[in-house]
N, C-alpha and C positions, 0 to 999 in steps of 0.2 A: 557534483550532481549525481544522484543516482542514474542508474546506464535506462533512462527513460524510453529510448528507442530498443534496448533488448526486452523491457520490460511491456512494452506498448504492444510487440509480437508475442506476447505468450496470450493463454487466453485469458487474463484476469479482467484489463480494463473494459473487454468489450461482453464480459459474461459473467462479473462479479454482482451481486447485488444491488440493484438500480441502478446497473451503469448504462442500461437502456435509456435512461430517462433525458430530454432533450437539455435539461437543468444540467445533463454531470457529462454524459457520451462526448466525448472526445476535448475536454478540459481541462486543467491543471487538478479541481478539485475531483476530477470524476478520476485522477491518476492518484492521487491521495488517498482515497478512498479505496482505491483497489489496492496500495501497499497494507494500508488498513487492516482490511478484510486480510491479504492474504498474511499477516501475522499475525491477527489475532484469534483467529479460525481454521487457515490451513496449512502453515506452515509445520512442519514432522517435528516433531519432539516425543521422548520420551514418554509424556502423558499427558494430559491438561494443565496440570500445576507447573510443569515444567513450560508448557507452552504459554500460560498464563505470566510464570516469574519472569518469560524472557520477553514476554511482548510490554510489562510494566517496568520492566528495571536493566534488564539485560541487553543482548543483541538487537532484539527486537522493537526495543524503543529505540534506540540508537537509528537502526533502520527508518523507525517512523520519524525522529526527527530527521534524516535525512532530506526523507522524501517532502517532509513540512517546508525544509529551507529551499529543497527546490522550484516546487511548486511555488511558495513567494520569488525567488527569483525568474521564474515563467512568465509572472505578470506583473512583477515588478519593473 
């Protein structure tokens, strides 16, 4: 599983993009969504293409499946 509890204490899940909203705030998919957002928007890379090839094909999808399999095994 992705380190869910280091990532729960950063400020992504509770200030990323509708993570206010009572649908996502404190969820499996409202934690999805902020791995989401944070590779595909703000993770550092080189440039955008670079941030772009890593969050479709690279580290960064890797990442996002991660956090996919975890998030089913949350409510699984």
């Amino acid at each position: 599983m992705v380190g869910w509890r280091n990532f729960s204490n950063q400020r992504w899940p509770s200030e990323g993009r509708g993570s206010r909203l009572c649908t996502a705030q404190g969820t499996a998919w409202g934690l999805l969504n902020a791995v989401t957002e944070y590779v595909d928007h703000e993770k550092r890379a080189r440039s955008n293409d670079y941030r772009m090839d890593s969050a479709w094909f690279g580290q960064g999808a890797g990442l996002k499946d991660k956090a996919l399999e975890s998030a089913l095994a949350l409510v699984g």
